[in-house]
N, C-alpha and C positions, 0 to 999 in steps of 0.2 A: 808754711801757709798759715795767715791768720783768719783764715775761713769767715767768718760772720761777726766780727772783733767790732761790728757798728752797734748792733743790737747789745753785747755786751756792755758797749760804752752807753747807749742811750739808756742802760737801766738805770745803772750806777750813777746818769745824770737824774733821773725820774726816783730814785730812791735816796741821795744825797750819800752814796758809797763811793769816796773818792779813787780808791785804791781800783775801781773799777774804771775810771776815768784818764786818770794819767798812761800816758804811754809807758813812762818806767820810775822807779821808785826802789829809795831802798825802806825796809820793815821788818820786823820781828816777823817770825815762823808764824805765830801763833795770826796773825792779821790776813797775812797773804794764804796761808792755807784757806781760810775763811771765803777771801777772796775766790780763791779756787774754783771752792766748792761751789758758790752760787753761779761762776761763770759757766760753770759746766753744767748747773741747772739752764743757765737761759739759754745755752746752744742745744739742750736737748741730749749731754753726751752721756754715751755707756760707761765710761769711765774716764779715769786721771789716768796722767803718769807725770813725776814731777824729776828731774834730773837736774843733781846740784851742781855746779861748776865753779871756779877758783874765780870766775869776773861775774859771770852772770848764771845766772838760776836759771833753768828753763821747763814750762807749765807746758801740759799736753792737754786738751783734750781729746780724747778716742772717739773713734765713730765708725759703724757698718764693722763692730765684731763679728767675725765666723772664724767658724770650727776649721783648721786645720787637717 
């Protein structure tokens, strides 16, 4: 589910963060983690979860944590 992946892309157009804009991209750790983190600022989430893969990487954002 790419949940609210518009608002994400409109920042990174309104901020000139292109790594925010492209659909997909290859990058060093050190960029896309970056990336990451503010995407998950502008959806508002409780946290990451990032799971690397042998083709593609793939970035979580979390939301609606409870307790167990």
């Amino acid at each position: 589910m790419l949940g609210d992946i518009a608002a994400v892309r409109c920042y990174g157009e309104e901020h000139v963060f292109p790594l925010l804009v492209w659909p997909s991209f290859r990058a060093e750790q050190k960029p896309v983690a970056q990336a990451r983190v503010v995407a998950a600022d502008v959806l508002a989430a409780e946290g990451l979860w990032f799971e690397p893969g042998d083709e593609v990487d793939l970035h979580f954002a979390i939301h609606d944590l409870r307790r167990v």
